[in-house]
NUDRENMAR-591223 format. One record per atom (N, C-alpha, C): residue in three letters; z, y, x. Coordinates in pm, 1 decimal. Layout:
<atoms>
{'ala',{Z,Y,X}} ...
</atoms>
This chain:
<atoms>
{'unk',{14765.3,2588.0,6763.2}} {'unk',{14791.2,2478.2,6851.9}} {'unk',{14938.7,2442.6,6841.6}} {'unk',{14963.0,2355.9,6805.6}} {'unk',{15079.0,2242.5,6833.4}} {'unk',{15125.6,2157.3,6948.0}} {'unk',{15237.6,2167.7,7015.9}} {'unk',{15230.6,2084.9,7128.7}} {'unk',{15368.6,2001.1,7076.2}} {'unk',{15345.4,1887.8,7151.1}} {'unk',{15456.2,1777.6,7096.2}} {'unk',{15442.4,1715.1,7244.1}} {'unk',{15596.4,1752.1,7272.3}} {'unk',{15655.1,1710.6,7406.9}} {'unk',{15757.8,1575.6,7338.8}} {'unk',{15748.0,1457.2,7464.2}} {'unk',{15805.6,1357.7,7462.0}} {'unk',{15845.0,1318.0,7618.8}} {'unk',{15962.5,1231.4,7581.3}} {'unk',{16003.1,1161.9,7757.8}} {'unk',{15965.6,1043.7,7764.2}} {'unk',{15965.8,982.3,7639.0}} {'unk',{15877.9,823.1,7673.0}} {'unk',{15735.9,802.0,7645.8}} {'unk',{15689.9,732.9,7707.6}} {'unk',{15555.9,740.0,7675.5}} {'unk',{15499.1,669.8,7571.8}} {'unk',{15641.0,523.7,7516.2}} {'unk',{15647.8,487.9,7419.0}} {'unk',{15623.1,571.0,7326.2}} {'unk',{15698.1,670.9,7299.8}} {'unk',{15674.6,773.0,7220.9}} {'unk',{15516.5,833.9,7156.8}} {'unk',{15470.6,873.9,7264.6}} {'unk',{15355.6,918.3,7304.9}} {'unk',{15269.4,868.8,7225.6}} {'unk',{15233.4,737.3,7287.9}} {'unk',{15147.8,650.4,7181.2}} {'unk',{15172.2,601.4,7039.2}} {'unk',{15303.6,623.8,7010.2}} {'unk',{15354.9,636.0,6847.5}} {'unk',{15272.8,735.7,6773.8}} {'unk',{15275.4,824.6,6849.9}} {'unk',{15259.2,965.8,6813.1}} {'unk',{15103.4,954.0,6759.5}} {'unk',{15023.4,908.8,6899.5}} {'unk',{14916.3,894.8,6906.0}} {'unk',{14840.8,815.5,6780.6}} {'unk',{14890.8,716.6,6769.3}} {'unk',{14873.5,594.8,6651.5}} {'unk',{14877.4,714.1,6503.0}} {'unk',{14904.2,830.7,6513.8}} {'unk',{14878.9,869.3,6340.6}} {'unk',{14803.9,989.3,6362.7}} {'unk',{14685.7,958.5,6416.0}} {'unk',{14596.7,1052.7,6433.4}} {'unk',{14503.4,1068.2,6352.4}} {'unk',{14481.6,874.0,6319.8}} {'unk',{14403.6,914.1,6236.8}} {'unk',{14451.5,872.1,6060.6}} {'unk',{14596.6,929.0,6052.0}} {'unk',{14623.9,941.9,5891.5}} {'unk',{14693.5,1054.3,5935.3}} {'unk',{14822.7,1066.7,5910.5}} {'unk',{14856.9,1181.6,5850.6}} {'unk',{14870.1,1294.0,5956.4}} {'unk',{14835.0,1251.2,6073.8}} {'unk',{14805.9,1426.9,6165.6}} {'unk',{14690.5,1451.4,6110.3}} {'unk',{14575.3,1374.1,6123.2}} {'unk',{14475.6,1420.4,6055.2}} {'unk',{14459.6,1501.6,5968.8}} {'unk',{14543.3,1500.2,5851.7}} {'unk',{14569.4,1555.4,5741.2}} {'unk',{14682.8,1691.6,5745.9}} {'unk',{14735.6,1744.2,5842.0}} {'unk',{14802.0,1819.4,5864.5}} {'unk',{14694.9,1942.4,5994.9}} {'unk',{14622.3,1844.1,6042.4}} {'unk',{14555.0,1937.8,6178.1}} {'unk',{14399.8,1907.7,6167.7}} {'unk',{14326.2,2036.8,6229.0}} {'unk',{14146.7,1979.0,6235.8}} {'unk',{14153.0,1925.5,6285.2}} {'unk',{14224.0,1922.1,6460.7}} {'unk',{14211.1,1892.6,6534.4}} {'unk',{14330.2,1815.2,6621.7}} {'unk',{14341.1,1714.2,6707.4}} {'unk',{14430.7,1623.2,6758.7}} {'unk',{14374.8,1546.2,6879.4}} {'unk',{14469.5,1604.8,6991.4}} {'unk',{14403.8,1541.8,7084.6}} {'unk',{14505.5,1568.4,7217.6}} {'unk',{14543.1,1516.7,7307.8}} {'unk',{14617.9,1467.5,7439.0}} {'unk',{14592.0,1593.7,7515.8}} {'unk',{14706.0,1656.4,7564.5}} {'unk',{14750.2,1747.6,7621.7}} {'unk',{14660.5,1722.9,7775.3}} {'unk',{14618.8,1812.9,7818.0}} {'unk',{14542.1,1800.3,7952.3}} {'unk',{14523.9,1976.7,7999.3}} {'unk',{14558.2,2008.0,8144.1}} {'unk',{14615.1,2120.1,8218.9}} {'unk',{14418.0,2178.4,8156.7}} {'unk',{14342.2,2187.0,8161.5}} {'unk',{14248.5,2260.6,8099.9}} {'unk',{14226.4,2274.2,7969.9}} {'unk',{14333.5,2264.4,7900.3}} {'unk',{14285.3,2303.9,7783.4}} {'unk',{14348.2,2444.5,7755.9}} {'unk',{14238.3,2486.6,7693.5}} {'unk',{14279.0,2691.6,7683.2}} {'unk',{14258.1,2736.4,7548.1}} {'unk',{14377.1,2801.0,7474.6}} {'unk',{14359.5,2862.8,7370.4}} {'unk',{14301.1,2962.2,7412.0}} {'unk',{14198.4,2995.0,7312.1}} {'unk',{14113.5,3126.1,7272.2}} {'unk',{14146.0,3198.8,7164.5}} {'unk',{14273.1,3189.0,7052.2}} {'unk',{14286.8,3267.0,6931.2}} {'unk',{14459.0,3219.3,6920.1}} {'unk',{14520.8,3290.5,6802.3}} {'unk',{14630.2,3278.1,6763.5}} {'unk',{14640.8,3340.6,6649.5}} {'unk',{14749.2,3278.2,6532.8}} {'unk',{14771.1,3325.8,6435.6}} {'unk',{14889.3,3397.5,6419.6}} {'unk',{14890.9,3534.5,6353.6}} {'unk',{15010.6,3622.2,6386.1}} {'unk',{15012.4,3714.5,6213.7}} {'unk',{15166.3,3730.4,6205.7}} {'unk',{15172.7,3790.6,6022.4}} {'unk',{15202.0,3939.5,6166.8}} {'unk',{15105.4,4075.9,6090.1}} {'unk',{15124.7,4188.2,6125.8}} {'unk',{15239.3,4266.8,6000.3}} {'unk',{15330.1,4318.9,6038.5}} {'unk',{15404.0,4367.0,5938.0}} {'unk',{15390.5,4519.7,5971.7}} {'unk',{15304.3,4590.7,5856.8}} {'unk',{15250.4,4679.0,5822.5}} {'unk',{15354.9,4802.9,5748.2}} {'unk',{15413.3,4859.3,5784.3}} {'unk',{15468.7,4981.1,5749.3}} {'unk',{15407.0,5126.3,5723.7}} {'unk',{15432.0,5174.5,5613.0}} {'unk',{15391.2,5345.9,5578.7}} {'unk',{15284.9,5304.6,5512.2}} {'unk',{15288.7,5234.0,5453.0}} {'unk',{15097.1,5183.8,5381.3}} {'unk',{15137.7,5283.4,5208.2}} {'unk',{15060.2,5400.9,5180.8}} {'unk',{15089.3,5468.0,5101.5}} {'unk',{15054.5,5366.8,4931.3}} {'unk',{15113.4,5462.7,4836.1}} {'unk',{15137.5,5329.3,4734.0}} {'unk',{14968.6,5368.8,4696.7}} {'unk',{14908.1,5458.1,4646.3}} {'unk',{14796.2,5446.8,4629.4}} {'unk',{14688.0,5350.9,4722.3}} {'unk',{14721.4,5306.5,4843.0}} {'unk',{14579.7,5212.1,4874.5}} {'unk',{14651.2,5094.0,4920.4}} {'unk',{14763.2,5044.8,4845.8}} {'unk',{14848.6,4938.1,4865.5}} {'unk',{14742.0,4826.1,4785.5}} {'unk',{14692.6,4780.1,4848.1}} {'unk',{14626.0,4681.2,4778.9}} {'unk',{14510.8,4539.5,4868.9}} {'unk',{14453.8,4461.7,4835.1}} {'unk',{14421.7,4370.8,4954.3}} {'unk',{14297.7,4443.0,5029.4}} {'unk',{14203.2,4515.2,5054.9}} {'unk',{14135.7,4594.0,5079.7}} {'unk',{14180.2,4635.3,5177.4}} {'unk',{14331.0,4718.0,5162.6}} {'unk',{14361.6,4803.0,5268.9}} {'unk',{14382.6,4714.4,5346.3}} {'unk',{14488.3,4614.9,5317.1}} {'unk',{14525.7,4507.3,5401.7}} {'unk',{14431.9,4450.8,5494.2}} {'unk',{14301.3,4428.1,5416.3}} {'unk',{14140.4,4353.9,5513.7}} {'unk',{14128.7,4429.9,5608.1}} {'unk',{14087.8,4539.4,5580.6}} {'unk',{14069.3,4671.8,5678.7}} {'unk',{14155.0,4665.0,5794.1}} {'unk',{14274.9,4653.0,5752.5}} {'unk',{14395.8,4642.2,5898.3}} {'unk',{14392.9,4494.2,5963.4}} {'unk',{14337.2,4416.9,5903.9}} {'unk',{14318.4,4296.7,5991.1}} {'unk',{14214.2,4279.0,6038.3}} {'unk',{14148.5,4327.7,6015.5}} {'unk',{14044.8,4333.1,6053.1}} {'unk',{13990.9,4414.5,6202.0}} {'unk',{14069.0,4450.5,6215.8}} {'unk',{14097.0,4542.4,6362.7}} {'unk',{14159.7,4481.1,6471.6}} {'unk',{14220.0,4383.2,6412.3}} {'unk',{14266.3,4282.8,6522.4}} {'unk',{14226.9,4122.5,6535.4}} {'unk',{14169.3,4121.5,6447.2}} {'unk',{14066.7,4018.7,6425.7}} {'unk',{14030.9,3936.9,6279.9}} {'unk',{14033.9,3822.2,6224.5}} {'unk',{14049.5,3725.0,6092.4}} {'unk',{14137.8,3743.7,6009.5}} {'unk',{14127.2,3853.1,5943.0}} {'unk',{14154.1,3828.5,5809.1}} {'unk',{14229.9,3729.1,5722.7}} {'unk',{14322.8,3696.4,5720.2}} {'unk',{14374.2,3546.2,5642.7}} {'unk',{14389.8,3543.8,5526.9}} {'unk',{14505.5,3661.8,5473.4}} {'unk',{14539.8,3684.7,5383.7}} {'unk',{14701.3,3759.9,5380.8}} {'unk',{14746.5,3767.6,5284.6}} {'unk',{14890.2,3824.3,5297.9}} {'unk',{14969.3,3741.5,5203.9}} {'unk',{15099.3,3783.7,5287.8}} {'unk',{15240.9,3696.7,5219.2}} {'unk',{15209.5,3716.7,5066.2}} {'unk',{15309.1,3640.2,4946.5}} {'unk',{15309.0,3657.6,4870.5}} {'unk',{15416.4,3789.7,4793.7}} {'unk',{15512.5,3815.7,4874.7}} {'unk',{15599.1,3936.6,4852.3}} {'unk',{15493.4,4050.6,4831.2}} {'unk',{15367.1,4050.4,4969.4}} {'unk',{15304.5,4162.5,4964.0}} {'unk',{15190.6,4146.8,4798.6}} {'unk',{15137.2,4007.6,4816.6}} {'unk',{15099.0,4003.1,4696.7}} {'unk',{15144.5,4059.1,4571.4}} {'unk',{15247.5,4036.3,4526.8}} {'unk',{15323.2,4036.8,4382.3}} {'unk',{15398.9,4184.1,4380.6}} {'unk',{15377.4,4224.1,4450.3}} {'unk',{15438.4,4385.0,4510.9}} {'unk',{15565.4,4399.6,4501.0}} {'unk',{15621.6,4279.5,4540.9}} {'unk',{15776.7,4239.7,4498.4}} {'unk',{15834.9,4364.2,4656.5}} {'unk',{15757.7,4461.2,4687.2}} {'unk',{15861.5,4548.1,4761.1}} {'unk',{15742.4,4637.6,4855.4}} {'unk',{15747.1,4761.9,4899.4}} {'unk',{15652.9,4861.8,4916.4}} {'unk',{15711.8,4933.4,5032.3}} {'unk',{15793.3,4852.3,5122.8}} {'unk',{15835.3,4888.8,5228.4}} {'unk',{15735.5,4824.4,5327.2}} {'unk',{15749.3,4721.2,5330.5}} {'unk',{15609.5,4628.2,5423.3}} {'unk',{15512.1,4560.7,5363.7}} {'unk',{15386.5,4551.4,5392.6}} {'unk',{15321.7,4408.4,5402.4}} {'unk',{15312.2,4340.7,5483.8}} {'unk',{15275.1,4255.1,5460.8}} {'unk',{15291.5,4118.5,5592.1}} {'unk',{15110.4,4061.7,5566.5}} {'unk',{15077.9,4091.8,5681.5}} {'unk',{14881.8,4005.0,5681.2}} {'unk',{14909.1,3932.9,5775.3}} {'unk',{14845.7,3849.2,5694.5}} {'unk',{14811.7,3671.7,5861.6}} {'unk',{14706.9,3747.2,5890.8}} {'unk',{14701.4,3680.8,6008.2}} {'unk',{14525.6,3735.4,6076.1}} {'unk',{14552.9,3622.6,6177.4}} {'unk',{14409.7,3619.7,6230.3}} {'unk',{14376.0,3508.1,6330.9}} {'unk',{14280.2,3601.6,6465.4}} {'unk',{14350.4,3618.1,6559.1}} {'unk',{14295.0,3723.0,6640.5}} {'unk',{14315.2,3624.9,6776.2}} {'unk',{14212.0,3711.4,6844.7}} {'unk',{14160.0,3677.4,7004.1}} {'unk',{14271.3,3729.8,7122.8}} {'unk',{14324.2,3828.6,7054.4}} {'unk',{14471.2,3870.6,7157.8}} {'unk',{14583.4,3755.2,7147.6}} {'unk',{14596.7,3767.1,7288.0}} {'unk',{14677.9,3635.6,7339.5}} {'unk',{14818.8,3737.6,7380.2}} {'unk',{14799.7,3845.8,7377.8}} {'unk',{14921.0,3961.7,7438.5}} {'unk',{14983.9,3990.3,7346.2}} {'unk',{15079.5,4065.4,7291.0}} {'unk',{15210.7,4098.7,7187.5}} {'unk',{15081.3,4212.9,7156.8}} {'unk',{15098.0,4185.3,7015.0}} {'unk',{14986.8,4300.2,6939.6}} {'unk',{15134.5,4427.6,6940.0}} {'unk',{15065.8,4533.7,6964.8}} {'unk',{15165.8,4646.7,6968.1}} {'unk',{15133.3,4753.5,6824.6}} {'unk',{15186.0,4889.3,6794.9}} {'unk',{15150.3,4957.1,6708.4}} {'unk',{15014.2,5010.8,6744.4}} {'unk',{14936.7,5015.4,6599.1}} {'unk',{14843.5,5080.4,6620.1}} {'unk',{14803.4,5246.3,6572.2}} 
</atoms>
């Protein structure tokens, strides 16, 4: 979710007017801020430490995202193994709270 705050309302409807080209094309979804609307998910990179070099690989990575919810994928550093200190996994999870160690 994206929020785009404005003071004019001029604005607003500028905004509004590219909904259907290029927000479209940037978002699924686009639509006017209203006090009931409720996120249910968020996207978060988990940065993964102590991951031994033998099961350094996307597997392990699934497995650990998978515990906190969707799976995305991982940075490309972690990809290219350009370094074996961290990986970094997107995931798309239902916790709305600061994911802590697991």
């Amino acid at each position: 979710m994206v929020v785009v705050c404005c003071e004019e309302e001029e604005t607003i409807h500028k905004i509004e007017g590219l909904k259907d080209g290029a927000l479209n094309n940037l978002f699924s979804k686009v639509e006017r801020w209203f006090e009931k609307i409720q996120v249910d998910n968020k996207m978060v990179w988990l940065a993964c430490q102590g991951i031994p070099l033998h099961v350094w690989n996307c597997m392990m990575f699934q497995n650990i995202a998978q515990k906190y919810g969707e799976f995305l994928g991982v940075d490309i550093d972690t990809r290219c193994f350009k370094s074996f200190v961290r990986g970094n996994v997107h995931v798309l999870t239902k916790c709305l709270t600061r994911l802590m160690k697991y």
